[in-house]
N, C-alpha and C positions, 0 to 999 in steps of 0.2 A: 504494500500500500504506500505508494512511494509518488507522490505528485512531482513534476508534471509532468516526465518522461515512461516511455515504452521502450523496448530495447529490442523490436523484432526485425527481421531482417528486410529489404526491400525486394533482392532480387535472395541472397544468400547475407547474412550478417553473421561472425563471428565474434561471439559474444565476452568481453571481460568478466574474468573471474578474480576475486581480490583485488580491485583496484586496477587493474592489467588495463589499459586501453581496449574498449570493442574499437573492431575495425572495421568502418564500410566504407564503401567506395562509389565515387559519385555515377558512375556506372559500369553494370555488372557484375557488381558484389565483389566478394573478396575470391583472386584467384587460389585454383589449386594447389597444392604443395606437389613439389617436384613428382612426388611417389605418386599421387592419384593420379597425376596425369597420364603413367606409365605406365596406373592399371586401368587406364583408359576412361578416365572423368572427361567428361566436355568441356568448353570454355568456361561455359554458360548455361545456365536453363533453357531445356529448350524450346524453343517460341510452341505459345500456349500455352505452355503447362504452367500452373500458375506453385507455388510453397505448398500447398494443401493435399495437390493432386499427387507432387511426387512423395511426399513425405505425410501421408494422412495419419492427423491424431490417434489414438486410443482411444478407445469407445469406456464407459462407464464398467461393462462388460471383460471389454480387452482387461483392464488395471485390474479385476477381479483373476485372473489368470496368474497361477506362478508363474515367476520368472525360470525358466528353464537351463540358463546358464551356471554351469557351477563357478564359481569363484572363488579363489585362495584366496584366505582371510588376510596375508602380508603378502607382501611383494618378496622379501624374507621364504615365505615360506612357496612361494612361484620357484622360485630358484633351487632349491632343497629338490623338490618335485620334479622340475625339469630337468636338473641333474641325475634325479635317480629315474626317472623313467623317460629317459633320454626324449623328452618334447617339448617341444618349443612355446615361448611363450607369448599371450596375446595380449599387452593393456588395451582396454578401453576407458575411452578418458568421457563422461559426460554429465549433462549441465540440465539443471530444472528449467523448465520455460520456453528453452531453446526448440525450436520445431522439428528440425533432424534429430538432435538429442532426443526427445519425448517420443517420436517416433521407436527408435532403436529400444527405449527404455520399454514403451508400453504396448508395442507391436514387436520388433525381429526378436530381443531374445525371450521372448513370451512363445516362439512359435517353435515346433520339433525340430523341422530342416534346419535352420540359424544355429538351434540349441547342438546337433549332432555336425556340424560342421565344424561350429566351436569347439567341440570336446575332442577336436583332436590339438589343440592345444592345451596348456595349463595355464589360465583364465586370471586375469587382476583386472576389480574393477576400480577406476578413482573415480571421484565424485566431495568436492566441497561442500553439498548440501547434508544438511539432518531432515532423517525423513520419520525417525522416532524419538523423543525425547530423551531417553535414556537407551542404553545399551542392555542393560537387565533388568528385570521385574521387582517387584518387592520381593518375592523369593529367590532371588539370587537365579533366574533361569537365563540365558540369553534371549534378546529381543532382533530376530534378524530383521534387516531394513525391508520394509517392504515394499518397493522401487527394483532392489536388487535381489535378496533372497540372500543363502547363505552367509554374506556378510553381519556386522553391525553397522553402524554408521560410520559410528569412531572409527572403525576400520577404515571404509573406504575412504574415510576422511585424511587418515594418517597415511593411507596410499598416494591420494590426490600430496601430497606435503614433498614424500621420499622421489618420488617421480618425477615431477617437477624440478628436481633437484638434479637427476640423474638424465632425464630425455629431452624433457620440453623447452629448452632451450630460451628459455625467460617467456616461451610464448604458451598464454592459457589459451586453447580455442577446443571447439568441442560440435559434434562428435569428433573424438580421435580415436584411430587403430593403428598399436604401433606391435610390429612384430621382432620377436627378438629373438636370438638364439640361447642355447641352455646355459652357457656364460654369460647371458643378459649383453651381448654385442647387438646395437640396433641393425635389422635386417631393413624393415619397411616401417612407413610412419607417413599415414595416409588421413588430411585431412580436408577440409572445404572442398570434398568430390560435391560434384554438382547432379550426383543421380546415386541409388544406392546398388547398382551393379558393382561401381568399383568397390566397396567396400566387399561384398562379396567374391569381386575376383581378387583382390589381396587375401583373405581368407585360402583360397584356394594356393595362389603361388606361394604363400609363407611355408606350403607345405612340399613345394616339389625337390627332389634331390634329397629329401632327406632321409635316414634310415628308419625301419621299422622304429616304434616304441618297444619299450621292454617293460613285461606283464609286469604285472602290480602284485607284490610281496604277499602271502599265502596268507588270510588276518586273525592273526592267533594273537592274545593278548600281547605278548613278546613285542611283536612286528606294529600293532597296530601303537605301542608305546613310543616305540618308534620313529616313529613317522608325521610329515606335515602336511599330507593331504590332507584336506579339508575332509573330504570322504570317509577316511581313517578317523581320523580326529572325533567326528562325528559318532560315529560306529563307537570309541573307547568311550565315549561321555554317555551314551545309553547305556552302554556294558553296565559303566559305575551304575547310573542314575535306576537302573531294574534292575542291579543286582543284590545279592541278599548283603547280610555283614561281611563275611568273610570274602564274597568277592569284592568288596570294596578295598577290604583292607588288602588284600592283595594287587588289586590294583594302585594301589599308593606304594605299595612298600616295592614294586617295578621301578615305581617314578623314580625310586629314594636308591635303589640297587644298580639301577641299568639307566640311568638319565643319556636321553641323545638329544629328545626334543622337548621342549616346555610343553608340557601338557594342561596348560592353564587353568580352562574350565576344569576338567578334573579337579584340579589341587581347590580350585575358586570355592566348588563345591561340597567338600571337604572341609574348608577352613572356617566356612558360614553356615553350617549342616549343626547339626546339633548333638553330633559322636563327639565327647569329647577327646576320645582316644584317635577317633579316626583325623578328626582336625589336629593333632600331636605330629600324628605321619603324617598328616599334609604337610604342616610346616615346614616338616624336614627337606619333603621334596621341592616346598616352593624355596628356600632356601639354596639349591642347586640350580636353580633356573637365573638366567642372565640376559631375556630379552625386555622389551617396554612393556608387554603386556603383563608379564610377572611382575613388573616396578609398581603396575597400578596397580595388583591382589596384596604385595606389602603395605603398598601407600594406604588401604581400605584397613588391612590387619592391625596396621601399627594405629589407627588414626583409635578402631574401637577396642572394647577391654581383650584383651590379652597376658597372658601368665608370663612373669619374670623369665621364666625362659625363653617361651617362643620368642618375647620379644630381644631378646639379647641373640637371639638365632637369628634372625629378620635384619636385627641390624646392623650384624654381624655381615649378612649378603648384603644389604646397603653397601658396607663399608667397601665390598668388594667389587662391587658394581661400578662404583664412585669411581673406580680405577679407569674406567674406559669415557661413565656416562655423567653428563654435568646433570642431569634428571636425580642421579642418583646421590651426586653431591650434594644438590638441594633438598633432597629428603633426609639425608644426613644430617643436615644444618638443621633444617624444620625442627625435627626432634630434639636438639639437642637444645636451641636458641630458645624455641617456645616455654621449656622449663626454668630457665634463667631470668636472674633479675638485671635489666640496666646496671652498670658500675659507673654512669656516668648522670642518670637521672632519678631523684627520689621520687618515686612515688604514692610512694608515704602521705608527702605533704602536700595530699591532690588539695583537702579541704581548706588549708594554710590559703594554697595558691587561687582558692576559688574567692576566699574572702580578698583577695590581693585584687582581683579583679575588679571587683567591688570597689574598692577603695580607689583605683584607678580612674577607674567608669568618670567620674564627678571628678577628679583632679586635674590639675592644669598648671603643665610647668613653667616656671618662670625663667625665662631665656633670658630677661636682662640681668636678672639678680647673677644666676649663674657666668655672665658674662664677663660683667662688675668682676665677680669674685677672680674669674680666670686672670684678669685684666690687675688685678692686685698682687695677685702670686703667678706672675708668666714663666718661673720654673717648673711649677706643682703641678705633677704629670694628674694629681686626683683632678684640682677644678678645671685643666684642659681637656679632661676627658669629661666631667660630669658636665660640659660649655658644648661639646661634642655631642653625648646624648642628649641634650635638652634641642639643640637644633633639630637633632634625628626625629625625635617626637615629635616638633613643628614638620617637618617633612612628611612623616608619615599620615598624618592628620590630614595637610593639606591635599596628599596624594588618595587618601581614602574620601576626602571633600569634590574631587577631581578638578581639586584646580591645578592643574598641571605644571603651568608655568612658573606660580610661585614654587610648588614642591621640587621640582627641578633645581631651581636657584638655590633651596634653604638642603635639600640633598646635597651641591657643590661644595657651601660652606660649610658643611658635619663635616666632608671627606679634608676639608681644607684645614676643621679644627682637630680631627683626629691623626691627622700627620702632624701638628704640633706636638698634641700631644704623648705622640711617639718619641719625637726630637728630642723631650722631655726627660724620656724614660719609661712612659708609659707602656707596658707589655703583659696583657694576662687578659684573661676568656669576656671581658667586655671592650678589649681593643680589638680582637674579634670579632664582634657581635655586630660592633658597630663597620666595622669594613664587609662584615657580609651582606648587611642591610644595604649599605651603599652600592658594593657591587653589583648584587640582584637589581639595583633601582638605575644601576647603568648598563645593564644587559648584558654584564658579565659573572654568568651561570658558574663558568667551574670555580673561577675563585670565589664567587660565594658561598656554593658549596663546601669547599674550600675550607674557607673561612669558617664557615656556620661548624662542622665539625672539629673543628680546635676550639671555638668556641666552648663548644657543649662538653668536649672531651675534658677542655681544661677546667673544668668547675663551675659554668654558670647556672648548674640548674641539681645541683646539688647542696642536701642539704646545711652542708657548715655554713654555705650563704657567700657572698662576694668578700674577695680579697683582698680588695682597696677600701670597708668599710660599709656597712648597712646605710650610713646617712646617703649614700650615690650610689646606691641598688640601680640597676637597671630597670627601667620602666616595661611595664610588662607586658604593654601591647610591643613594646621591640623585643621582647623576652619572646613573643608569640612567632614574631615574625622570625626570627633566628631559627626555632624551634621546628617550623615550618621546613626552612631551606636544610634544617639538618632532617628529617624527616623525607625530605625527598633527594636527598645525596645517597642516606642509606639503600630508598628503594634502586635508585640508580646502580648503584656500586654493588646489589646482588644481583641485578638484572645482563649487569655488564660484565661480571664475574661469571656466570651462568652462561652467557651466551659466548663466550672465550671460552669454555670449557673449563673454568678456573675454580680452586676454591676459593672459599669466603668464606671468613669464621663467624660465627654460631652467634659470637653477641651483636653481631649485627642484627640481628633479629629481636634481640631482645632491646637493643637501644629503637627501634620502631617501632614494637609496641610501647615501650614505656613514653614514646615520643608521644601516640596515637592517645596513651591514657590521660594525658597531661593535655592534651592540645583539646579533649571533645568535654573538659571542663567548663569551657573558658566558650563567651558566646558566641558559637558559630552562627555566622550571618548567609552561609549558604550549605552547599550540600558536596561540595564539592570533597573536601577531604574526606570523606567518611566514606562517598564511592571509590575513591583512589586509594583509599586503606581495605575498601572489601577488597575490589579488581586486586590486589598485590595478592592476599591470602589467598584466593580461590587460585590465583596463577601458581600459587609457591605451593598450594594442596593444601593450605590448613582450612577447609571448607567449613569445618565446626566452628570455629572463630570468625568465620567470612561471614555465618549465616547469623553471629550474635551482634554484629555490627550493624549488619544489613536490617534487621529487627532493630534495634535501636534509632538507626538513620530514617527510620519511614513516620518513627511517633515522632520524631522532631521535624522532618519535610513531610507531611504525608502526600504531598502536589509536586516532587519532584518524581517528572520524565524518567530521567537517570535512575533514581533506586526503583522505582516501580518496571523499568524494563529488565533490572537485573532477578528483582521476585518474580517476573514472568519466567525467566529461562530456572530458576530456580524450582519452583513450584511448577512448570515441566517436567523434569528432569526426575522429579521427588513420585510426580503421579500421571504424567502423560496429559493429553489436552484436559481430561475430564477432572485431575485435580486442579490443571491449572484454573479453571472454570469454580470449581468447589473451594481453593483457595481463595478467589474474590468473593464469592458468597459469603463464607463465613466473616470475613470481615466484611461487608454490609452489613450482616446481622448484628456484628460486633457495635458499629460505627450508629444504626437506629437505637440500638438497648441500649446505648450511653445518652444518648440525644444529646450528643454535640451541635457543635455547628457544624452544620456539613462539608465537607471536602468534594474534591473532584473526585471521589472513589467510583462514583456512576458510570466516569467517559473511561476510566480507568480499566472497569471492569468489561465494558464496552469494546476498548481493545483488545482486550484478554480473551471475547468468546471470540471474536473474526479471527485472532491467532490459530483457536483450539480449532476454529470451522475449518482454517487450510490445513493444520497438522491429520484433521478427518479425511481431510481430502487427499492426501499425502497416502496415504493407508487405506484408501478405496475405502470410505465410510461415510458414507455420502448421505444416508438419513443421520449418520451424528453431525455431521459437517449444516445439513439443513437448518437441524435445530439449534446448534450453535449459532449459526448467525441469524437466525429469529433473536435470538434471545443478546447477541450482542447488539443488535439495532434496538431494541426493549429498550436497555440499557441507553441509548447515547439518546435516542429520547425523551427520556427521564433526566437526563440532566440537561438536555433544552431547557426541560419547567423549571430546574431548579438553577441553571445560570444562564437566560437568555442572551447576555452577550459572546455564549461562546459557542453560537448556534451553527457559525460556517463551521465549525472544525468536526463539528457532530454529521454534519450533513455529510460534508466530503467520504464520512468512514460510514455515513449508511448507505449513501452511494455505494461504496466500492461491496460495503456487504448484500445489498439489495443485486450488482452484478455478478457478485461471489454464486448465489441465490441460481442467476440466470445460468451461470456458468455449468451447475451441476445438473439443472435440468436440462441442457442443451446434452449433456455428456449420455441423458437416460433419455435423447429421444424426445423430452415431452416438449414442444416446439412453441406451444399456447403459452405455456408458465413462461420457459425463457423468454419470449417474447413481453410480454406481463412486466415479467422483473426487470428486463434490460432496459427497455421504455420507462421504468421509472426511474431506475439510476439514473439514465443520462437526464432526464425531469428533472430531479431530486438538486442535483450541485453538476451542470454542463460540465465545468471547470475542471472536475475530476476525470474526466474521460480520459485522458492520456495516463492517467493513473494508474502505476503499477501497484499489485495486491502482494501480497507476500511469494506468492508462486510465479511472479513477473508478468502477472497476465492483466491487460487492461479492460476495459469495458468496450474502446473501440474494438478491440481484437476480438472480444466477445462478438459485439456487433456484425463484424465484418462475416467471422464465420457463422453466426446465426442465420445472416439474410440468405447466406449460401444456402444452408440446411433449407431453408423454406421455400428459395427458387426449386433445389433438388425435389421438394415433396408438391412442388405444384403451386403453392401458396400465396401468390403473387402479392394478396392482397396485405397479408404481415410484410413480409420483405418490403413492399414499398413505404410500411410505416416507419420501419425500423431504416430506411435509408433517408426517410423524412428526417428523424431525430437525427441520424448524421449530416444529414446537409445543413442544420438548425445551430451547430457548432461552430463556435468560431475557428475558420480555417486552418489558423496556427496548428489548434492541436492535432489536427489531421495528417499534418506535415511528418516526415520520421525525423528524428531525432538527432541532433550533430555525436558526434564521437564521444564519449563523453567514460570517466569511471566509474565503475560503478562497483559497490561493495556487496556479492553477492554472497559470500561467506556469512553473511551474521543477515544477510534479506534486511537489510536498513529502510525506514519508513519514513523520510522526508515531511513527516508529517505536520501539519497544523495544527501547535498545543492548545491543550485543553482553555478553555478560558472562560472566565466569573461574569 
């Protein structure tokens, strides 16, 4: 739901994934890549045939169809596979929205021939979309994507990341088929074909000249322990999951004896099973295991309770892991830092420092007196520096008043008094404080950084109190702001460490929470730090401290954008569309039984069911998908009555949900409803018609293919209304769309905030 672009192709568009440039071309679309041409792609489309004809959607029906292609879970374990059963392998690389992509997704590998052509390869699918919320249920089972099949999301997701890395050559575009040999040496890599022959005849050449396969390993428990076909894989995780106790336990105690391949789910189920003996031998075996997906059954083991041993076994493989993986360095740290206290900030003395606040709030320093004073004793490194703070505080006032220009000039003179007061003698954690404040106010980030932690390191927020004497304490909105730029050094300096592969010690973690404890004292005026302290946990894994922030940050903003998007992926993730739906409910209920004043929780909650309606729609769930957006249109009409100034922003998203509406009916055939629903979206807010939904589809695009449907059924007389409602738009939005990036990884929603 993203105003006020569409991203579809004209003749062929190949569409940006992550920000990547889409690329079109003012005619003819984007040409073929070397290989399609060879397996005999055309220029171009060819005359008549319009997007639809060559590459017709999936029918409501079709998406109700498994996916027929098998897929290895890693790319990792493509290679394992094709090594041992000497066959070559296939990525396909594909994009939600995209009409060749959607095609392949919900027609070719949905079909037998496609599926048996493929399977004489060993199959990786990528894909930056989530098409389930989570990856496992509440009982710990796997949730395969249902888009793809076999996989999870996270999988293909972590595919679409390694791949990119290794073939695609900085360029995301999609459909891609890229053929490789069982050393993963690219053979073929065949994209923007202009018909889908070639993609079938590169299936066929990827195969010629080569030798037989070699049969697949006899699958006795041993073999199937094994092994990283998917297929296998599959096969030992029933074994476990139907077998009695002692096949269980003997199937772990393999993992633990004969380890070749991480047997994940196995150990997963095991270690969340409710054997305590059998979760013992799990540990042991997940302990032997060394890839990311074992990193994530620790990162889960370690986070809930667990016994003094397993856990010192666990972190024991951390430590080991750490050796290759910065992932595992940072779970290292995680545990180690989160149990530690700052040696650099008390926080002890939150209540000291909330009464300081206080006392600050109404205070107002005297710049001349302090000036006077410096101007008396022009040796005395104290009143050149307390002449130095007192300017700083004028600055910072002025800059938080946004008068710019004087805070500019009176920022000059602190830098101008704090180098005297150097020249003096002056040197300790408030000559600091005050050059980091300055430096951040002249755009120089790393020495304030810099700064800000010598600052903090050297004593200023500990409790013996300052060095140079309590009467020229540092004021403590500059105390805040110090506190701040040390707070995002640390986040910096794990992220920069992390992504160098480097370590980074443990108190760093503990100086950013004790930062985060001290700084959400003190009156925060926006919402901003407290999402930038969850976003760091949820990256670094401590998800249980992400979600106690996150719960915090919402009673104090409960109308900030920001944390209400991060509860939406949240509250997916925990229950799938239907909790995420059942989580706004209960707080409604919450939010009436207190009879507050009301919040935006209406338009809030309003976004949340047109999320869960595409997530339905994602999963071929098309009457939950209905009634979700019944009930998120409910929703943003109800806060019409209750904030009529914030009536466009309502409209635009009943729009896209009243097209959402048409869209699903269009997919079941019923021609009268889409009809119905698309005529009123584009009624409802014109404006939003260019507008993409979460699944990148517009209500023009809806339109377009509607009127098709209803020429095809004879209908002349719908079609011409519904070409009425398009002629009745302002041209612009009809127009395709310039180049533009677009952030399809996280489905971004340009949206029109809520408003009172």
């Amino acid at each position: 739901m993203k105003p006020p672009h569409i991203a579809h192709r004209l003749l062929f568009i190949a569409a940006a994934v992550l920000g990547a440039q889409a690329q079109t071309f003012a005619q003819g679309g984007a040409p073929p890549s070397d290989d399609a041409f060879k397996m005999g792609s055309p220029p171009a489309l060819a005359e008549g045939l319009t997007e639809e004809d060559m590459w017709p959607a999936a029918t409501a029906e079709g998406w109700s169809r498994p996916c027929l292609v098998t897929w290895q879970r890693t790319f990792d374990d493509a290679l394992r596979v094709a090594r041992a059963e000497r066959k070559p392998i296939l990525v396909a690389v594909n994009m939600d929205g995209e009409i060749a992509s959607e095609h392949f997704a919900g027609v070719r590998y949905r079909e037998p021939a496609t599926a048996a052509q493929m399977d004489a390869y060993v199959c990786v699918i990528a894909s930056v979309y989530r098409h389930t919320p989570r990856d496992y249920d509440e009982n710990g089972n796997r949730v395969a994507c249902p888009r793809f099949g076999t996989v999870t999301c996270s999988e293909h997701i972590e595919n679409e990341r390694t791949l990119y890395d290794l073939y695609f050559d900085g360029n995301r575009v999609s459909p891609r088929h890229i053929v490789l040999d069982i050393d993963g040496t690219e053979q073929l890599d065949v994209f923007y074909s202009w018909d889908t022959d070639t993609v079938f005849s590169t299936f066929r050449k990827g195969l010629e000249g080569r030798p037989a396969p070699l049969p697949r390993a006899e699958p006795t428990l041993q073999n199937l322990a094994r092994s990283a076909n998917v297929e296998d894989r599959e096969a030992l995780e029933r074994e476990y999951a139907q077998g009695d106790r002692e096949t269980k336990a003997r199937i772990l105690r393999t993992l633990v004896e004969e380890h070749t391949v991480d047997q994940v789910e196995v150990i997963r189920s095991a270690i969340f099973g409710f054997d305590l003996e059998l979760a013992h031998i799990a540990e042991r075996a997940l302990a032997k295991c060394e890839t990311e997906g074992a990193l994530d059954v620790m990162a889960e083991a370690l986070n809930g309770p667990i016994q003094k041993e397993g856990r010192t076994l666990l972190l024991d493989a951390v430590d080991r892991i750490a050796e290759t993986s910065p992932r595992a360095r940072t779970l290292a740290a995680l545990h180690s830092g989160l149990s530690r206290r700052s040696p650099h900030i008390d926080e002890d003395a939150l209540e000291a420092r909330a009464r300081e606040y206080e006392a600050n709030a109404a205070a107002s320093v005297d710049v001349s007196a302090r000036e006077h004073a410096a101007e008396a004793h022009p040796g005395d490194p104290a009143a050149l520096l307390a002449f130095a703070e007192a300017l700083l505080t004028r600055a910072v006032d002025a800059s938080d008043a946004g008068e710019r220009q004087f805070s500019e000039l009176l920022f000059e003179d602190a830098r101008a008094a704090v180098g005297r007061a150097r020249e003096a003698g002056a040197a300790n954690a408030r000559v600091d404080a005050v050059l980091a404040i300055t430096a951040a106010a002249g755009g120089d980030w790393p020495n304030a950084h810099t700064r800000a932690i010598a600052a903090v390191e050297g004593g200023l927020l500990r409790a013996e109190g300052d060095p140079m004497g309590a009467a020229a304490t540092l004021d403590v909105k500059l105390k805040t702001r110090v506190l701040l730029l040390f707070a995002d050094a640390r986040r910096r300096s794990i992220r920069t460490a992390y992504r160098a592969g480097e370590e980074w010690p443990p108190e760093w973690l503990s100086d950013l929470n004790a930062a985060h404890a001290v700084l959400t004292q003190g009156p925060l005026d926006n919402e901003r730090l407290l999402v930038d302290h969850h976003d760091f946990l949820r990256w670094i894994g401590a998800s249980q401290r992400a979600n106690a922030v996150l719960d915090d940050a919402l009673l104090r903003f409960p109308d900030a954008p920001a944390l209400h998007e991060r509860l939406r992926a949240r509250l997916l993730w925990d229950g799938g569309p239907e909790g995420l739906e059942q989580g706004y409910a209960a707080r409604l209920e919450q939010e009436t039984a207190a009879d507050a004043e009301p919040t935006q929780l209406t338009w809030f909650a309003g976004y949340a069911s047109l999320v869960a309606a595409e997530h339905h729609r994602r999963r071929s769930e098309f009457d939950a998908a209905v009634a979700a957006y019944e009930r998120g249109i409910a929703h943003f009409e109800d806060n019409i009555e209750r904030f009529p100034a914030g009536r466009d922003s309502c409209d635009h998203f009943i729009a896209l949900g009243r097209a959402g509406l048409a869209r699903v009916a269009l997919e079941h055939g019923d021609l009268e409803r889409a009809t119905l629903a698309l005529l009123d979206a584009l009624h409802r807010r014109p404006d939003s018609a260019a507008s993409e939904d979460g699944l990148g589809l517009t209500p023009i695009a809806t339109a377009k293919m509607l009127k098709a449907r209803l020429l095809d059924a004879g209908d002349e007389v719908r079609a011409a209304s519904v070409q009425d409602a398009l002629d009745a738009l302002d041209p612009k939005l009809l127009e395709p769309p310039p180049a533009e990036p677009r952030d399809l990884r996280r489905g971004r929603r340009n949206a029109p905030p809520p408003g009172r």
